[in-house]
C-alpha positions in Angstrom: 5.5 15.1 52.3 4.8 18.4 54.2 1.2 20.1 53.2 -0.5 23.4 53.3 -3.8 23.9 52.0 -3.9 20.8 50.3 -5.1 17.7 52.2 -5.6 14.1 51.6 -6.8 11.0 52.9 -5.2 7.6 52.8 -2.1 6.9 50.4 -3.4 5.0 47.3 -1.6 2.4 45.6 -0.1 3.7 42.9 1.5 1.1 40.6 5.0 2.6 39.5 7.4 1.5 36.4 10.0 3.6 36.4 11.6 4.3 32.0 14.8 2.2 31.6 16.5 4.9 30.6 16.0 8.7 31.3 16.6 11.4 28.5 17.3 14.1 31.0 21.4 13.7 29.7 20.1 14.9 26.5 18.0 17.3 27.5 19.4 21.2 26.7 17.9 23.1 30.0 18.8 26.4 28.3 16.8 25.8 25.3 13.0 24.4 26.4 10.4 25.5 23.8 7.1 25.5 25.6 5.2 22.1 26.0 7.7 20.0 23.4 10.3 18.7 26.4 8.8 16.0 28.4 9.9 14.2 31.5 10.5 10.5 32.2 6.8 9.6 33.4 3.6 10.7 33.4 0.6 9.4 35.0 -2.5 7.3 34.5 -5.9 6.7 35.9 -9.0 4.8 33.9 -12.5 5.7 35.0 -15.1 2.2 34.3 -18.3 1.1 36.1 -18.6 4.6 37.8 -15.4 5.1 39.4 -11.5 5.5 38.8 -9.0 2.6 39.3 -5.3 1.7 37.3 -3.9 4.2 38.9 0.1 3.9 37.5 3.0 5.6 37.2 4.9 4.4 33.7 7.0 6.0 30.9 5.9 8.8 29.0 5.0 7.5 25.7 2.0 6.4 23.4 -1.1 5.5 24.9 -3.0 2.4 22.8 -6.4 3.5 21.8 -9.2 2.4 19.5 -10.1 5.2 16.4 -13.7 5.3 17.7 -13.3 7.1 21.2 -15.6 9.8 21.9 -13.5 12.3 22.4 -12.3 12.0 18.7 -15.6 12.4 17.7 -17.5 14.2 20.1 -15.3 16.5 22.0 -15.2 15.0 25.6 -12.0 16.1 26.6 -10.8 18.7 29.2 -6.9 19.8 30.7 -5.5 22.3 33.2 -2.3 24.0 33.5 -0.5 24.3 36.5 3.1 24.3 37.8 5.9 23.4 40.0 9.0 25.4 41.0 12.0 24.6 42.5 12.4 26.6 45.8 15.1 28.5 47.0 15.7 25.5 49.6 16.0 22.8 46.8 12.8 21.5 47.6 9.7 22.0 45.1 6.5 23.9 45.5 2.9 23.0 43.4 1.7 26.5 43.3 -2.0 26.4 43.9 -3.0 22.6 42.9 -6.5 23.1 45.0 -7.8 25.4 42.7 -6.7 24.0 39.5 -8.5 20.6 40.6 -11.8 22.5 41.5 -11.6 24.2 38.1 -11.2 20.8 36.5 -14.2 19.3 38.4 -16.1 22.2 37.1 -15.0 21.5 33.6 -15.9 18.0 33.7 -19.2 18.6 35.2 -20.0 21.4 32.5 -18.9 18.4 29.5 -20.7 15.3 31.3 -17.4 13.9 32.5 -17.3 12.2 35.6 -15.6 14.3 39.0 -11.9 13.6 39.7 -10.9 13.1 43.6 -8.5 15.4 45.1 -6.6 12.2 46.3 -6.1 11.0 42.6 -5.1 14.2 41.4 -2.9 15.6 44.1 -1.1 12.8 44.6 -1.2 11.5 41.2 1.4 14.9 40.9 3.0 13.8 44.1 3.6 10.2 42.8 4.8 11.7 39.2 7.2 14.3 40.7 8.3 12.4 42.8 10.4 9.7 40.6 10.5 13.0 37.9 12.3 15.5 40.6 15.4 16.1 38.4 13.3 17.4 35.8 12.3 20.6 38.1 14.6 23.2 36.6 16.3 25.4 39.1 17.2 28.5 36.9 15.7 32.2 37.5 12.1 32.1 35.8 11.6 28.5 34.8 9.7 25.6 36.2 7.9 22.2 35.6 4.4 22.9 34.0 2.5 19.9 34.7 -0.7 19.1 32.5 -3.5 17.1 33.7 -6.0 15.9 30.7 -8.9 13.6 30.9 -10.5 12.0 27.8 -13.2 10.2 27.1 -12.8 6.3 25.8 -15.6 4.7 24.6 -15.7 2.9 21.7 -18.7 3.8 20.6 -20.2 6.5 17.3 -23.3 7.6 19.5 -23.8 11.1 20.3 -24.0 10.5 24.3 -21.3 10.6 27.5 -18.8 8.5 27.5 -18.8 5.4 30.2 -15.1 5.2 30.1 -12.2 7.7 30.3 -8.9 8.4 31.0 -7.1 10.9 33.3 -3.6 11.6 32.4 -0.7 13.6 34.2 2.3 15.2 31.9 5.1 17.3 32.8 7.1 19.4 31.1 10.3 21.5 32.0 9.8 25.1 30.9 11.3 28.5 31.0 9.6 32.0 30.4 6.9 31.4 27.6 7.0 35.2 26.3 10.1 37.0 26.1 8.8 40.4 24.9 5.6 42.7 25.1 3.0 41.5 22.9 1.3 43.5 20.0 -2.3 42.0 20.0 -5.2 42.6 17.8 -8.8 43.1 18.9 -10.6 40.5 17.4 -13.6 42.1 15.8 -14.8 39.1 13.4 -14.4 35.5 15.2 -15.5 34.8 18.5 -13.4 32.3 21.7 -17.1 31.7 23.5 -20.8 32.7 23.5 -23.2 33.1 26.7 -24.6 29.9 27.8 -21.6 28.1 26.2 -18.3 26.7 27.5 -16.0 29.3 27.2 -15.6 29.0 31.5 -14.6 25.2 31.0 -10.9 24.4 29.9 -12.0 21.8 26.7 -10.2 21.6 23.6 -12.8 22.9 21.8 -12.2 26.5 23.1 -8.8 26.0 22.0 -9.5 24.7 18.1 -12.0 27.4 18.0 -9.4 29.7 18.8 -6.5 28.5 16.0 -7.3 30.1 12.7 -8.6 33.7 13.8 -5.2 33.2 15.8 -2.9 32.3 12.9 -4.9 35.3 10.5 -3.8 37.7 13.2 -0.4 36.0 12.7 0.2 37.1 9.2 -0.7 40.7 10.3 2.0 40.6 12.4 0.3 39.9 15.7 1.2 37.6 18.5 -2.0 37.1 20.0 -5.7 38.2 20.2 -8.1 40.3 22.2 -11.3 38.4 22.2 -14.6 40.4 22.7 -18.2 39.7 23.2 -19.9 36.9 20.7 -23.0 39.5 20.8 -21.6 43.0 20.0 -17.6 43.3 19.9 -18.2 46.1 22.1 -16.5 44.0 25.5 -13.2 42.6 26.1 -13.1 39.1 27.5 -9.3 37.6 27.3 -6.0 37.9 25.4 -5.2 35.4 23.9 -4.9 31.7 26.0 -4.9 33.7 29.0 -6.9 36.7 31.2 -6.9 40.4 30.6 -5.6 42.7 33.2 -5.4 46.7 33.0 -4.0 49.8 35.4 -6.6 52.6 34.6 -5.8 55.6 36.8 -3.9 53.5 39.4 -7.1 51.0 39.6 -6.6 47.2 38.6 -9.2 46.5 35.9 -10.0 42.7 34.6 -13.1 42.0 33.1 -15.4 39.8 35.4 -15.5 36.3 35.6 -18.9 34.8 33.5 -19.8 31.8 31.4 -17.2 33.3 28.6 -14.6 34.0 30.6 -11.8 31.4 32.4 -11.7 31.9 35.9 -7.5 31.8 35.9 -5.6 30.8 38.9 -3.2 33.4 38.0 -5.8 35.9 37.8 -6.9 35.5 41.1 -3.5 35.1 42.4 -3.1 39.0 41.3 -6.1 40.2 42.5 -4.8 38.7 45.5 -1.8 40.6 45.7 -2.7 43.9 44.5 -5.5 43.8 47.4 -2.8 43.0 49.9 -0.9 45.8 48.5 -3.5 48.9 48.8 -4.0 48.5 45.1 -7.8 49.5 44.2 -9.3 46.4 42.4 -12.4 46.3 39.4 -13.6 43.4 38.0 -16.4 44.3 35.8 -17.6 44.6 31.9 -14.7 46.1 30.1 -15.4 47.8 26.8 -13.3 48.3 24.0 -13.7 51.8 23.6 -12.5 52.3 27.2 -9.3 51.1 27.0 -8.0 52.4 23.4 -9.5 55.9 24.6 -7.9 55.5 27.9 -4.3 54.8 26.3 -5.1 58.1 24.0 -6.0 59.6 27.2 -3.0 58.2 29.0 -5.5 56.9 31.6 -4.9 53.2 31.0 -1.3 53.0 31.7 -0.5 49.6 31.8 -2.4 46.4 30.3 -0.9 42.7 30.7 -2.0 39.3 30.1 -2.0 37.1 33.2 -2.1 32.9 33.1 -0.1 29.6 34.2 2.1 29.6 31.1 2.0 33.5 30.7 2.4 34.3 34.1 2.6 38.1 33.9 3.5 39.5 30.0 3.4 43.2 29.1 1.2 44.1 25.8 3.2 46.7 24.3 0.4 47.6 21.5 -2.8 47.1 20.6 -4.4 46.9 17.1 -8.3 48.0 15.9 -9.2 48.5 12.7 -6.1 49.0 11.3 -5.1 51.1 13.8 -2.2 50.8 16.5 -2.5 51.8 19.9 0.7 51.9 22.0 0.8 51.7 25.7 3.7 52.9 27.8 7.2 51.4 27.9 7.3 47.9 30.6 10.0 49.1 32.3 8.3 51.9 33.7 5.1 50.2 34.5 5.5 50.1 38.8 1.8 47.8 39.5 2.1 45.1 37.2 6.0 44.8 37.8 6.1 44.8 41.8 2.8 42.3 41.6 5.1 39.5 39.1 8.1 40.2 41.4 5.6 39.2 44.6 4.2 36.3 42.9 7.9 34.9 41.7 9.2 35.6 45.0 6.4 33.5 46.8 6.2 30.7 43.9 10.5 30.1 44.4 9.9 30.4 48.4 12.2 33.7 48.1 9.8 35.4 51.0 6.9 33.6 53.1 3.9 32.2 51.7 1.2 34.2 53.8 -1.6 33.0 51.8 -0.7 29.1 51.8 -0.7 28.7 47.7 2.3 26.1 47.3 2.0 22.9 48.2 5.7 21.5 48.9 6.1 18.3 47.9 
């Protein structure tokens, strides 16, 4: 296994029982609809008298639990998103698996939930990918997304932390996850996060919170939403399931990172990038009347939404009010365009990885 930034101690024992029979034969590579398709195995660990154990590869299937888990009842449950891609040598690169296990720590520690090890959950993926490596597409654009989720397992009906849970590993093959510039609304009404709250943390709350305003905007004839400040509306926080990213006068504007905003991977990645690349960068408060006067303006020229599963996606118009605000063609849009191509072209190992991000297994 060759490393970059990512390093671990001692090889645990991982138990491994490897599915009689694999479903890749029937698996159609050209048609994957996002987070339905999953591979062989996944992967197991069980947290009991303060620390993690059990840890096992098996098949990916059913898990046996009692109807009285906390997390059914009391919300203890957190995930991540991250992703694997098959490199231009054959071999296969995590892309960034440090910081999405320091985010999950962070999101554990903000619901109660007991720390995961790097050595679990590094080579829990190792271990997984391992005996799942035909799964790793190889066409232009797609790649393994691998979900780690941990839940809480106590049997018990008592508003209080869990003693027990479980971590789990699942992967997925995947290709693009848009495949056209969004129209989004700016959510005005219903609110993703609040200050002092967990809208920094990746738990499923955030998520069910998220689902009806979502599938209102829907039947307007949106695909996602803007969400804006619980206090005023006045702010932009993210798009959607992922972060918010504008070109205003040549500038990269995001709004800043706080307790109601996700601090994405891919976000950073780009700010990243566009730094390398001379590009000015802002990450501050972003208000809604900036942006839908700057595109009347023709000061904001671009605006994008940036995560694991939407990588880098053109929004094509925005809604207010009732009223639509469209943004300049994609094609012509030179920032956000030469700062995907970068980050594909380090993420398939097309051009060296200066910065160290993937992890080849």
């Amino acid at each position: 296994m060759q490393q970059s930034t990512t390093k671990m101690n001692e090889a645990l024992d991982i138990k491994v029982t490897k599915a009689q029979e694999s479903r890749l034969t029937g698996t159609d590579f050209s048609q994957l609809p996002f987070g339905k398709v999953f591979s062989d195995h996944m992967f197991i660990a069980e947290y009991d008298n303060e620390k993690w154990g059990n840890l096992q590869v098996l098949p990916f299937g059913p898990i046996p639990m009692s109807p009285a888990i906390s997390a059914l009842h009391y919300g203890q449950a957190i995930f991540e998103g991250m992703k694997a891609y098959r490199q231009e040598n054959g071999k296969i690169g995590v892309f960034r698996g440090n910081k999405n296990h320091e985010r999950f720590n962070r999101s554990a520690a903000r619901m109660s939930m007991p720390s995961i090890s790097s050595d679990i959950f590094m080579q829990g993926i190792a271990a997984l990918i391992e005996i799942d490596e035909k799964w790793v597409p190889s066409q232009d654009g797609y790649s393994l997304y691998i979900r780690p989720v941990m839940f809480a397992t106590d049997p018990y009906l008592g508003v209080r932390p869990s003693d027990k849970y479980t971590f789990a590993l699942l992967t997925t093959p995947t290709g693009p996850y848009y495949s056209k510039a969004l129209k989004v609304k700016i959510e005005t009404e219903f609110t993703r996060a609040d200050e002092g709250g967990v809208g920094f943390a990746k738990t499923a709350g955030n998520y069910a919170r998220s689902l009806y305003p979502f599938a209102e905007a829907q039947k307007e004839g949106y695909d996602q939403l803007i969400w804006t400040d619980a206090v005023s509306h006045e702010y932009i926080e993210e798009a959607g399931t992922a972060n918010l990213i504008f070109v205003i006068e040549g500038k990269l504007i995001t709004p800043s990172v706080r307790s109601t905003v996700l601090d994405g991977v891919t976000r950073d990645t780009i700010i990243t990038l566009a730094k390398k690349a001379g590009i000015e960068v802002e990450e501050r408060r972003v208000s809604v009347k900036e942006i839908l006067d700057g595109i009347e303006s023709g000061s904001v020229t671009d605006a994008f939404a940036a995560g694991t599963a939407a990588t880098v996606t053109p929004i094509g118009e925005i809604g207010y009010n009732g009223k639509i605000f469209t943004l300049p063609d994609p094609s012509t849009r030179t920032i956000s365009s030469g700062i995907a191509k970068t980050l594909n072209d380090i993420r398939y190992g097309l051009i060296p990885d200066e910065f160290g991000w993937n992890w080849i297994l």
